[in-house]
C-alpha positions as CSV (number, residue, x, y, z in Angstrom):
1,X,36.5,-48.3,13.9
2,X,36.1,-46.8,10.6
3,X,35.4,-43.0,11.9
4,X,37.8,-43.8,14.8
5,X,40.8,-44.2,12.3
6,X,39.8,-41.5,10.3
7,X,39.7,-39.0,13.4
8,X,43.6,-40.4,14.3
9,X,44.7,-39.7,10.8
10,X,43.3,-36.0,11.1
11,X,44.9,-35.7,14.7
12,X,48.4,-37.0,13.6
13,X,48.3,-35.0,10.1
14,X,47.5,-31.8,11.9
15,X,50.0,-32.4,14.3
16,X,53.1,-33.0,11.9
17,X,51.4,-29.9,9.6
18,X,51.6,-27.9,12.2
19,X,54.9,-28.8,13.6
20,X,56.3,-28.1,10.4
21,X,53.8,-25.4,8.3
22,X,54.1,-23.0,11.4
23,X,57.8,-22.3,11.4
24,X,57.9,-21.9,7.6
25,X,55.4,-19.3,8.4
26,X,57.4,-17.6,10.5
27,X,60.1,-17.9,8.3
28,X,58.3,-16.3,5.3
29,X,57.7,-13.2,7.3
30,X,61.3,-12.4,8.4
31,X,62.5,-13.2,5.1
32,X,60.1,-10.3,3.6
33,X,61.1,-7.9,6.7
34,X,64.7,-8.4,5.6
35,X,63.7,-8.0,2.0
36,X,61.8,-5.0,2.6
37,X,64.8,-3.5,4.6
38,X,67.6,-4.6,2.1
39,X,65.8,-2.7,-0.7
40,X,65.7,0.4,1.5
41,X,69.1,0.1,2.0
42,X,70.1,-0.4,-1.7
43,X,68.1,2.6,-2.1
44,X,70.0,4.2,0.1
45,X,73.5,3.3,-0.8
46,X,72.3,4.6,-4.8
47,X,72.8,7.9,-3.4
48,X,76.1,7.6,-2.1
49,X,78.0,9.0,-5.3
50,X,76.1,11.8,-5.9
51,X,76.6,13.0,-2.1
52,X,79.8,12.2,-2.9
53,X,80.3,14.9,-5.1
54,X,78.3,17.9,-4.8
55,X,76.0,18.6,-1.7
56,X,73.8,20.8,-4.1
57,X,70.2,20.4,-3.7
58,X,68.8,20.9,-6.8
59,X,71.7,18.3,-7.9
60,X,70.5,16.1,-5.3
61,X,66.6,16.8,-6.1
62,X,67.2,15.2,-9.6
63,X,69.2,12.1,-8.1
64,X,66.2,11.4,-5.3
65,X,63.9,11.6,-8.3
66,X,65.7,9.3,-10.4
67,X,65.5,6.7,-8.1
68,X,62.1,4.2,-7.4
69,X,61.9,5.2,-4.1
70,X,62.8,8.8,-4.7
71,X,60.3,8.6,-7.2
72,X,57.5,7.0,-4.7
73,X,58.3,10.2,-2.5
74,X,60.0,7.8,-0.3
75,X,63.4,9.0,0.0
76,X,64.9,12.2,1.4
77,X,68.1,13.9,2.2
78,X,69.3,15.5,5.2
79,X,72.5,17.4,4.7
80,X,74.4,18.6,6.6
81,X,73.7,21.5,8.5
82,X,70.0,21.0,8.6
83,X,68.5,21.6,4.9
84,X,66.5,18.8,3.8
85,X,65.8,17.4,0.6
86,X,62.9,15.5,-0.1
87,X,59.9,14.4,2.0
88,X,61.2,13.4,5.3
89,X,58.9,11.5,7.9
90,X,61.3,12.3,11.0
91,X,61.2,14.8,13.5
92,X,64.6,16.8,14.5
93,X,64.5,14.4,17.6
94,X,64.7,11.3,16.1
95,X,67.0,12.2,13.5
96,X,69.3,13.3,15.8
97,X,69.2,9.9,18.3
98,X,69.7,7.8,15.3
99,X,72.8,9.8,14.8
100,X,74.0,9.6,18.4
101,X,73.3,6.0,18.3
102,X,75.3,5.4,15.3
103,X,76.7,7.6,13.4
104,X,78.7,5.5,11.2
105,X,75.6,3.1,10.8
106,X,72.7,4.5,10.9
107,X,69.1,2.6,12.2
108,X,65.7,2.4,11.9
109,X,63.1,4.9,13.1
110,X,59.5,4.0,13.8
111,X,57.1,6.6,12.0
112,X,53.5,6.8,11.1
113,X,52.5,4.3,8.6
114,X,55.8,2.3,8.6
115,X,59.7,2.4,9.4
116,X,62.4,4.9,8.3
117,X,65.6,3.8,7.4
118,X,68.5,6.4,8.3
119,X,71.6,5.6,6.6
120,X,74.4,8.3,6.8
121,X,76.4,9.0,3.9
122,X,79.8,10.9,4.0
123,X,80.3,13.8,1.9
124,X,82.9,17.1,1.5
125,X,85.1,17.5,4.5
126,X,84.8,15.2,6.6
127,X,80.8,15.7,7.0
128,X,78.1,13.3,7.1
129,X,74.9,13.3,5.1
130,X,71.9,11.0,6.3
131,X,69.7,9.5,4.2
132,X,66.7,8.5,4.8
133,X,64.0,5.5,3.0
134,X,60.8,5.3,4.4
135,X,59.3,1.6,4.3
136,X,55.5,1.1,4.8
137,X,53.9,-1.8,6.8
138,X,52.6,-3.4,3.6
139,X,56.2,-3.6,2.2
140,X,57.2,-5.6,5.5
141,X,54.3,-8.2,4.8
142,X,54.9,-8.1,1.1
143,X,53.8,-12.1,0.0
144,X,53.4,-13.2,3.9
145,X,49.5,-13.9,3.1
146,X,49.7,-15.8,0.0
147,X,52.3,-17.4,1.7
148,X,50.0,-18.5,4.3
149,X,47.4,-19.5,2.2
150,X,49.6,-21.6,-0.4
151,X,51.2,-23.3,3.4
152,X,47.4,-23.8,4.8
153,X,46.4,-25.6,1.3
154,X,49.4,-27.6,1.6
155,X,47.9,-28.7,5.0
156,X,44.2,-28.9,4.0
157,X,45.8,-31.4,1.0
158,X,47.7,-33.3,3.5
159,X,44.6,-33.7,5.9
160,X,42.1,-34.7,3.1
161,X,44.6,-37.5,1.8
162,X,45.3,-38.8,5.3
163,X,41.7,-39.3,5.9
164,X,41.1,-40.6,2.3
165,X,43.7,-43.4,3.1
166,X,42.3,-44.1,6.7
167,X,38.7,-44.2,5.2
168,X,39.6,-47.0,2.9
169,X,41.8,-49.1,5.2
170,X,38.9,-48.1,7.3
171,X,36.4,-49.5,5.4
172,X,38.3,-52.6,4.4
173,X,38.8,-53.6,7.9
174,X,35.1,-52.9,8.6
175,X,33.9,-55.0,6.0
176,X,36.2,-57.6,7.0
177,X,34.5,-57.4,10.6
178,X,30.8,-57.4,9.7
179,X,31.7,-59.9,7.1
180,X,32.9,-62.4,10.6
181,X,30.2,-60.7,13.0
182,X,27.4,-61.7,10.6
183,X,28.9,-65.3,10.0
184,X,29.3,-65.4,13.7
185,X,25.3,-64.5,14.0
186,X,24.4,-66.8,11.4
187,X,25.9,-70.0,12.9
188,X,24.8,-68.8,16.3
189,X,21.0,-68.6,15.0
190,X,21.4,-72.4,13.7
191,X,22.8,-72.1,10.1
192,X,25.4,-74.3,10.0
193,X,26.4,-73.9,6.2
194,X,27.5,-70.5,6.8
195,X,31.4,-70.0,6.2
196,X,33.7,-66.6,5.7
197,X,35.3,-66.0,2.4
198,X,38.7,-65.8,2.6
199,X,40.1,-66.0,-0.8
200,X,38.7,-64.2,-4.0
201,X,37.4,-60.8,-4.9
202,X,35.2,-60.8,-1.4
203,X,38.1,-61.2,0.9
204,X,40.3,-58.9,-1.3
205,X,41.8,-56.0,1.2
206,X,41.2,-57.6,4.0
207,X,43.6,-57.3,6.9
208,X,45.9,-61.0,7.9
209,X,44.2,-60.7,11.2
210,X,41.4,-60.6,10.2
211,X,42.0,-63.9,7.7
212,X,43.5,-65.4,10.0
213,X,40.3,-64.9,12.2
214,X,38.2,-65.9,9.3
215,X,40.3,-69.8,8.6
216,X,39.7,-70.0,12.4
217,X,35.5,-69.4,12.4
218,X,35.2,-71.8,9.4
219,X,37.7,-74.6,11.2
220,X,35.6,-74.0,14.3
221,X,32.4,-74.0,12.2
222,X,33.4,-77.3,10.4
223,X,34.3,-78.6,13.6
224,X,31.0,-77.9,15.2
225,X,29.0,-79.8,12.4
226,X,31.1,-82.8,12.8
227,X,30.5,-83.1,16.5
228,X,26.7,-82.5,15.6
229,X,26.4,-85.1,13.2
230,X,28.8,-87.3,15.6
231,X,26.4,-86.6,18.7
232,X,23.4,-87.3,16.0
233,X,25.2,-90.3,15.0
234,X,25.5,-91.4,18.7
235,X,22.2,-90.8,20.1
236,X,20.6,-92.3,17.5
237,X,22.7,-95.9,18.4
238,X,22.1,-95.7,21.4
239,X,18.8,-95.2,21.0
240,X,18.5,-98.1,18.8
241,X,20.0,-100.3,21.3
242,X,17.0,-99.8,23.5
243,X,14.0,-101.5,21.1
244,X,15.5,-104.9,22.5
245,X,15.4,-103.9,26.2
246,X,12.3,-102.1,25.2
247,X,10.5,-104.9,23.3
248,X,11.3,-107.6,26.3
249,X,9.6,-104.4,28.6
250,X,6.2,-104.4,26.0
251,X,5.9,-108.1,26.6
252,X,6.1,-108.9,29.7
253,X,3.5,-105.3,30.2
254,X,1.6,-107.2,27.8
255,X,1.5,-110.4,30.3
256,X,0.6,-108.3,33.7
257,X,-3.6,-108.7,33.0
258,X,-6.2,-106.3,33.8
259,X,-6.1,-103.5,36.6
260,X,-4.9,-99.8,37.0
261,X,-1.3,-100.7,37.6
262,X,-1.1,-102.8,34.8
263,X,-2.5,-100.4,31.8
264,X,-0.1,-97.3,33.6
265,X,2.9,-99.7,33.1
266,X,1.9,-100.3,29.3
267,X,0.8,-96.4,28.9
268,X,4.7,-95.6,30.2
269,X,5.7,-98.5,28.2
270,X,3.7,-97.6,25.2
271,X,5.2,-93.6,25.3
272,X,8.9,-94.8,26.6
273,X,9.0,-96.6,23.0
274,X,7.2,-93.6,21.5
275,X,9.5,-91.1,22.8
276,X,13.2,-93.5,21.9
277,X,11.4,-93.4,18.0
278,X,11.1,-89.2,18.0
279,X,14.8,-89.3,19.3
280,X,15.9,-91.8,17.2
281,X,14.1,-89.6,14.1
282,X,15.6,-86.2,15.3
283,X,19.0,-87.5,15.5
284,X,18.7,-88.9,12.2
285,X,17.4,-85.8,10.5
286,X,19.2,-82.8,9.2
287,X,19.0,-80.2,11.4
288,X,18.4,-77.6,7.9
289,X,15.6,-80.1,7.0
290,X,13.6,-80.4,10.3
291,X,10.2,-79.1,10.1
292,X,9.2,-75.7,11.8
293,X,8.1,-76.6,15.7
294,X,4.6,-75.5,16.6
295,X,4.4,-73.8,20.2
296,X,1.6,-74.0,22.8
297,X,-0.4,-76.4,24.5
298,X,-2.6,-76.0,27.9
299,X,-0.9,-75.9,30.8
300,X,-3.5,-77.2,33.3
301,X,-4.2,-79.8,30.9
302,X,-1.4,-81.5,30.5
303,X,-0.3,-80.9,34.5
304,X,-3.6,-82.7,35.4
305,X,-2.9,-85.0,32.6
306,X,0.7,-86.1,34.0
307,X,-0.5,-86.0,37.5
308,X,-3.1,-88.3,37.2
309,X,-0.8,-90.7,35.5
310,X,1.1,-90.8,38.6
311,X,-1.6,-91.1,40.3
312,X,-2.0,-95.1,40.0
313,X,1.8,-95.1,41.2
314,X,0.7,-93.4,44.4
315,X,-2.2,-95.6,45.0
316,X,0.4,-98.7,44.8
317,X,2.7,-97.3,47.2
318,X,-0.1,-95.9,49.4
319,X,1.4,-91.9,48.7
320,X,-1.9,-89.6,50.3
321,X,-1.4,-86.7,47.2
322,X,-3.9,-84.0,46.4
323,X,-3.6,-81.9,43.0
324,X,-5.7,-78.1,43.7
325,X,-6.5,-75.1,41.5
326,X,-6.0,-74.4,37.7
327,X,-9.8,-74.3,37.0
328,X,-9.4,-72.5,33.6
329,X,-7.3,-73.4,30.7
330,X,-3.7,-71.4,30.3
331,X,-1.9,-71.5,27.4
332,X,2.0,-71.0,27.2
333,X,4.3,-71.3,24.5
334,X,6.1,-74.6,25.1
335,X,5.5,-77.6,23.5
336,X,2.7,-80.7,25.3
337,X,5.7,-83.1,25.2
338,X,8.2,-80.8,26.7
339,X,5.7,-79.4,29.6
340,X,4.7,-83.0,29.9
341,X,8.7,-84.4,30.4
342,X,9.4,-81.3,32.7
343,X,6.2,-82.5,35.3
344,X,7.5,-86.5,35.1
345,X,10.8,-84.8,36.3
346,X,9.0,-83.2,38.8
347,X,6.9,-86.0,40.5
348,X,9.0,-88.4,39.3
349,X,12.0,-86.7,41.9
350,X,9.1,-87.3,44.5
351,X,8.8,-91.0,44.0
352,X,12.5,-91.2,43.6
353,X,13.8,-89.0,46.6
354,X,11.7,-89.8,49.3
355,X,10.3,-93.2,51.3
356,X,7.2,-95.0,50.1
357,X,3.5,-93.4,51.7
358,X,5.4,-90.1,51.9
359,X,2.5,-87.6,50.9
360,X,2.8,-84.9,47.8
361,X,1.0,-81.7,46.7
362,X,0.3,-80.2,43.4
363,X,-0.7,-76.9,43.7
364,X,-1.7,-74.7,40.2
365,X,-2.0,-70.9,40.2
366,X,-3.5,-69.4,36.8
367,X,-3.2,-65.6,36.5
368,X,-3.3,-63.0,33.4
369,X,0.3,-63.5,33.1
370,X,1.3,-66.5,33.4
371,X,0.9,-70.2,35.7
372,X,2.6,-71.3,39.0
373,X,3.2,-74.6,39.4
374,X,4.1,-75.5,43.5
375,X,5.0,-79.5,43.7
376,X,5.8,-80.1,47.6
377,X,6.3,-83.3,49.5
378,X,6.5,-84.7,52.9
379,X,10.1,-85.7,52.6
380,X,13.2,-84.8,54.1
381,X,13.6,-81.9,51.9
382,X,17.0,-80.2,50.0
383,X,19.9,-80.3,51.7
384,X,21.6,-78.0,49.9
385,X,19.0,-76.4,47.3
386,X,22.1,-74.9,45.0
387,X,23.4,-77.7,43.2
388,X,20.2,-79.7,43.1
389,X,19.0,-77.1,40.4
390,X,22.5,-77.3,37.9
391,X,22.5,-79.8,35.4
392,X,24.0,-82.8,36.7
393,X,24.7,-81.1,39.9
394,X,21.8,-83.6,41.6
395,X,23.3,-86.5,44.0
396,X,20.1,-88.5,43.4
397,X,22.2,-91.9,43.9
398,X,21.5,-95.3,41.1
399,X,19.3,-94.2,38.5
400,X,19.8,-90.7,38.6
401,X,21.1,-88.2,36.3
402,X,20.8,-84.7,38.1
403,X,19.4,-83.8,34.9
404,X,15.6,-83.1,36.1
405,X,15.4,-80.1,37.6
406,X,18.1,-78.6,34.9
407,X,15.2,-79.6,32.3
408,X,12.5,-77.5,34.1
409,X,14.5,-75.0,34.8
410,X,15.5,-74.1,31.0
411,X,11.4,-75.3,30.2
412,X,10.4,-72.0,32.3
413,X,13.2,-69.9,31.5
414,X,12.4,-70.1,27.9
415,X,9.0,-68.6,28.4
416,X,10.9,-65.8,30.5
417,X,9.7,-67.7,33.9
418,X,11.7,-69.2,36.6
419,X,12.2,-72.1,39.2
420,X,12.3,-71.7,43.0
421,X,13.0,-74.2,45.7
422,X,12.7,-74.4,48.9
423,X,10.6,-76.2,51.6
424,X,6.7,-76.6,51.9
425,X,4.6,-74.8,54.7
426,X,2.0,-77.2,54.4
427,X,3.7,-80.7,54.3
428,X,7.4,-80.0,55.5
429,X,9.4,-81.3,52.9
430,X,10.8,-79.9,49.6
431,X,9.1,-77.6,47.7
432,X,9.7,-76.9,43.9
433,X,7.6,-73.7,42.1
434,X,7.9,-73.5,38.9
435,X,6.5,-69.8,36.5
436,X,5.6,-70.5,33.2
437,X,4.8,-66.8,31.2
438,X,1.8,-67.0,29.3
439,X,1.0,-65.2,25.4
440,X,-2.4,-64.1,24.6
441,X,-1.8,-65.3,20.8
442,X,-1.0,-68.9,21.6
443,X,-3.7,-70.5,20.3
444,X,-5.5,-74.0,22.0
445,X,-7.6,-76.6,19.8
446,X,-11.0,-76.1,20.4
447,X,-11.6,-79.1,22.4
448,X,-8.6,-78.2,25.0
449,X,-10.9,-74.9,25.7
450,X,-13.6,-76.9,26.4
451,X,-11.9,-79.4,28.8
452,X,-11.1,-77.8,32.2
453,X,-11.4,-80.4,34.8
454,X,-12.1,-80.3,38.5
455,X,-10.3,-80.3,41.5
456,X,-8.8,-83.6,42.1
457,X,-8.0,-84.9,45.6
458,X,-7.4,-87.9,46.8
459,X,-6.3,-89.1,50.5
């Protein structure tokens, strides 16, 4: 913007310059053509009494030489009759047009080097004498270059103030902008303390746009941490309204006895109350105080991991599922309790979405860049696979969110994967893949390296 106004003050200055420094040129130089051309003729008319009285040449010798131009050898006399006095710079043949043309005017004559100026003059009886001033070129452009020069510097002086002024309302209304824009980038990357100045020595110059602009950010910024701390304030109440629900859910998990289906139920019990306790902590905390997040876990660990949990819940409901591949560890930078949440949505749509005995899959695929993750059923499959993947686009009736699938999708995206559905070639129903990106320098504990598993099938 800054170089941009600059450019339209030198366009515009030029312009108006121009309009008005090219005329006044123009001007300059027929003023010193007429000047030139009026001194010839006052030359000229000096002679006039002395032709008046005596047509002697020697007489008229001493008048030519009296003169400046006479002197400068610029000034001669024809008489009449043909004798001439002085040195002449016209031939018989101009000489006599300029006297047919006008005798009782004279004219100019165009000669080598310049113009002569033929002016008749009457003298004894009736006759007429023509005199004659030669003016050179030079004399004609007498003052026209410094002229020109003094009218170009006058221009130049224009130019370079025009863009001196642009440059600093330039410059004022640039720093204004970079002043908002980095604000703007600040509160986008999470710092929610950053405002725009808009009073005192900082804000001084800037444009009322621009202020105005700047009142608005900080009334949107202050408004965005009130509805932070609001939504903070909120999740944390309602997640303290669960521990009752919650505590009556421990108990009676407490009271079920011994077997498989029992200890899953107090393991989803156990991280249920474990997971309301982190949200209730987040929502609590500061956002500017929350501890850095540490990235990466093992992908095929924590997918066997969650799979086997749901395992027991198959069992129950008699649900033939099979989990295959991922024989060698794969890190990706998410963390274990994200990638672990994102696979409950995942199996947890199977057990929710289709009849009891219905048979899934678990496919893993690790490669150099990254792992696929193919979680297929035997149900009736999507219906319409669009709005099943928007947040809260899902129609998954009572106890539903739609949330799910929104939560894997932004878990793969953020490791610059992607989610797919569609329907599953070997049991018929849906189909859900899932690309996580791997990064070489995510780092696993040593113990996860160590733990790769087998395949797990069971019918």
């Amino acid at each position: 913007m800054r170089w941009a106004m600059v450019k339209a003050a030198v366009a515009g200055t030029v312009m108006v310059a121009l309009a008005f420094l090219i005329p006044l040129g123009l001007v300059v130089q027929h003023t010193a053509r007429d000047r030139a051309f009026t001194a010839a003729q006052r030359q000229a008319a000096a002679l006039g009494p002395a032709l008046a009285i005596t047509t002697d040449q020697d007489a008229i010798a001493r008048a030519l030489a009296s003169t400046d131009a006479g002197a400068e050898d610029r000034l001669a006399v024809h008489l009449p009759g043909g004798p001439v006095v002085g040195h002449t710079r016209v031939d018989a043949g101009q000489l006599g047009s300029a006297e047919t043309q006008g005798r009782s005017r004279g004219g100019t004559v165009r000669t080598a080097g310049g113009y002569a100026l033929l002016q008749p003059v009457a003298v004894d009886n009736g006759r007429v004498a023509m005199v004659e001033v030669f003016v050179a070129d030079a004399d004609l452009s007498r003052g026209v270059g410094t002229a020109w020069l003094v009218l170009s510097g006058v221009a130049l002086a224009l130019v370079a103030v025009s863009v001196g002024v642009a440059d600093r309302m330039g410059a004022r209304i640039v720093r204004s902008a970079r002043r908002l824009a980095t604000a703007a980038r600040s509160l986008g990357s999470g710092n929610l303390a950053v405002r725009v100045p808009v009073d005192g020595p900082e804000a001084a110059g800037a444009p009322e746009e621009l202020r105005e602009a700047a009142y608005a950010f900080n009334a949107m910024a202050d408004r965005v941490v009130h509805l932070l701390a609001a939504e903070r304030e909120l999740a944390a109440d309602l997640s303290h309204r669960l521990r009752t629900p919650l505590t009556v859910l421990r108990l009676n998990a407490a009271a079920l006895g011994a077997g498989d289906a029992a200890d899953a139920t107090r393991h989803a019990v156990a991280q249920l109350e474990r997971e309301v306790d982190q949200i209730i902590r987040t929502a609590r905390r500061d956002p500017v105080d929350a501890p850095p997040v540490v990235l990466g876990c093992d992908a095929v660990e924590v997918i066997r991991e969650r799979v086997a949990f749901w395992s027991a819940l198959a069992e129950d409901e008699g649900r033939p599922w099979q989990l295959a591949g991922g024989q060698e560890p794969a890190p990706v930078p998410v963390q274990r309790g994200d990638l672990a949440a994102a696979v409950d949505a995942l199996l947890g749509n199977v057990f929710r979405h289709t009849a009891v005995g219905t048979a899934f899959a678990v496919d893993l695929t690790v490669t150099e860049d990254g792992v696929t993750v193919l979680v297929g059923d035997a149900g009736p499959g999507f219906a319409d696979p669009a709005p099943a993947i928007r947040r809260g686009g899902g129609h998954g009736g009572e106890g539903s969110t739609g949330l799910g699938l929104d939560i894997v999708r932004k878990l793969a995206e953020s490791t610059g994967g992607d989610v797919a559905l569609g329907r599953s070639a070997a049991l018929g129903g849906a189909e859900i893949g899932v690309r996580l990106n791997t990064r070489t320098q995510v780092e696993l504990p040593r113990q996860q390296r160590r733990r790769s598993g087998r395949l797990i099938r069971k019918d």
